[in-house]
C-alpha positions, 0 to 999 in steps of 0.5 A, a space after each residue: 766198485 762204485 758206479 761209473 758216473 755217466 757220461 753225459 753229466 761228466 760232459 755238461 758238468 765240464 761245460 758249466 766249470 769252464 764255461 765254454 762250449 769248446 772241443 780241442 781237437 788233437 790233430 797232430 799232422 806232421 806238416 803242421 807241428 813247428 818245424 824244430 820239433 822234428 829236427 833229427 828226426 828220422 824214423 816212426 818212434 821220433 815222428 810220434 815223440 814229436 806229435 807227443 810232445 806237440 798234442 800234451 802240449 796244447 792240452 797243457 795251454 787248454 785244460 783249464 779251458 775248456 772241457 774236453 779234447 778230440 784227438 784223432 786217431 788216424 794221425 796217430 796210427 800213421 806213425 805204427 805202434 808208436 804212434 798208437 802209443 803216444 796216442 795213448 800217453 796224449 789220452 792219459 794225459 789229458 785225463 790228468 789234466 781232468 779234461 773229457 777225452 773224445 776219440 775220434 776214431 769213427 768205428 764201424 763194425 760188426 759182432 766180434 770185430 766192433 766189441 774188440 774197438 769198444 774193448 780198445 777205445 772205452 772198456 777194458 781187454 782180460 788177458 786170459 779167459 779166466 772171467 777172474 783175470 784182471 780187465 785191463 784199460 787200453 785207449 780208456 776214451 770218455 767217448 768215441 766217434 762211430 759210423 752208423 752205416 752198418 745198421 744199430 745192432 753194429 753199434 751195440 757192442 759199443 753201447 754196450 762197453 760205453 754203459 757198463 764203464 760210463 763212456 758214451 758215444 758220438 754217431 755220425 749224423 751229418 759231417 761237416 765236409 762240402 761233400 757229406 751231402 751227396 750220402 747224408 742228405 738222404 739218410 740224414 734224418 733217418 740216422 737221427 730217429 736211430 740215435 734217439 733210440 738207442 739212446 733212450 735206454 742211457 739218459 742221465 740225470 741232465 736228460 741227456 743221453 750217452 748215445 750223442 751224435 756228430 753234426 757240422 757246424 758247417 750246416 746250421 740250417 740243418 740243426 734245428 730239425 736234428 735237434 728236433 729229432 733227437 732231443 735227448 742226444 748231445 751233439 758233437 758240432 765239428 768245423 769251427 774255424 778252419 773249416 768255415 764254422 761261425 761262433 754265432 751259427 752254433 747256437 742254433 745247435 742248443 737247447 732253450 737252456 743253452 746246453 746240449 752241445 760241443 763246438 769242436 775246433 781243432 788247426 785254429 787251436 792247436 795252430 795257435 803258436 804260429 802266431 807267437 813272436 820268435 825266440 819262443 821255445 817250440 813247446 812253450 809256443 805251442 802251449 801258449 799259443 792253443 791258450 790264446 787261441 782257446 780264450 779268443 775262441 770261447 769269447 767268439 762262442 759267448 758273445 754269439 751265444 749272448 746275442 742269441 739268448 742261449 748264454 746260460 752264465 
């Protein structure tokens, strides 16, 4: 079997073919779907049919658009097993689609229990215990989301999974929710200097490597001693739109060459068929909406990026 491609050049790749820094998140709350999708609907198997058919549809307005999506697992799981299979068709899908599938699930664990979350979210589970019995794919994420506050060695099962497969990782660093502060500012820089290490064993042929890491959009002031401190990482920059993150702040997160991170957005994209006329059908709002919402969004990033000097197109 050929070589898994590495995760950080599949991402900066997806970047350049787009042209957009852009991460859909996949966020599919309940409250927030249109409200005929959950006409009839009585029980868990319906719930999660409808946040299905929502999340494909967004990726559907978006996937020539920007380079990956971020589905989060909790509003899956919410909805029992199957909700947690719709996850997974939303995941298949959206690799049809040929975008990067970020999970964004933030594990955190030790030994057995972390390499079972790695099996699930990136590698592969093997029925048997026959080394010869098929290996076989479950979440199959291009990445996920990770806490670091059990120390490195919680984080090397899934480093181990993520490099044997060609999958990455993104480390909390600095979240961007109002009160990260009273945690993360006094270890912050500390986790940084962490991710850095462990990363400098899995850099690709882009220099960077495939132990990335999650800083708010919310704190630019901070990005310029992160990125400092972990040169090589990709950075996983949430809180664009609803959150308050601005277009022309996440510049401060690249490298000279404009590269080297993702702007992840999520109720302002997948929000987008609220501004749709009535008569639409639901899905087609859906998909429309994300696709305009998703186009204004990376005109917002470019002409920040251009004023900045880090546009690279």
């Amino acid at each position: 079997m050929a070589a898994p491609s590495h995760f950080a050049d599949r991402l900066i790749g997806r970047v350049e073919a787009t042209r957009s820094h852009l991460v859909v998140g996949l966020d599919p709350d309940l409250r927030e779907l249109p409200p005929e999708l959950l006409d009839g609907v009585g029980d868990l198997a319906g719930a999660a049919a409808a946040a299905e058919a929502f999340a494909t549809a967004v990726i559907d307005g978006v996937a020539e658009l920007v380079p990956a999506v971020k589905p989060q697992s909790a509003f899956f799981e919410a909805l029992g097993s199957a909700g947690v299979a719709a996850l997974e068709a939303v995941e298949a899908h959206a690799r049809r689609a040929g975008l990067l599938v970020i999970e964004d699930a933030k594990r955190g664990d030790i030994g057995s229990t972390m390499a079972a979350y790695a099996a699930a979210t990136l590698g592969r589970v093997r029925i048997a215990a026959d080394e010869d019995a098929p290996a076989i794919p479950v979440h199959d994420a291009d990445a996920v989301t990770v806490s670091p506050y059990l120390g490195p060695e919680s984080l090397a099962p899934m480093i181990d999974v993520a490099r044997t497969f060609g999958k990455g990782l993104f480390v909390l660093v600095r979240t961007s929710n109002p009160g990260s502060g009273a945690v993360q500012d006094a270890v912050g820089e500390r986790v940084a200097q962490m991710v850095d290490a462990l990363g400098a064993d899995g850099v690709g042929t882009r220099g960077y490597a495939d132990v990335g890491a999650v800083t708010g959009l919310t704190y630019p002031e901070q990005a310029p001693v992160l990125r400092a401190l972990m040169p090589r990482a990709l950075l996983l920059v949430p809180g664009l739109g609803a959150q308050g993150g601005r277009p022309e702040d996440f510049a401060r997160f690249l490298d000279d060459d404009g590269l080297g991170a993702v702007a992840a957005a999520s109720r302002s994209i997948a929000g987008g068929w609220r501004a749709r006329g009535n008569g639409e059908a639901p899905l087609d709002a859906v998909r429309a909406g994300a696709a305009e919402a998703a186009r204004a969004t990376n005109a917002a990033l470019a002409e920040a990026l251009a004023a900045a000097g880090r546009w690279r197109w």
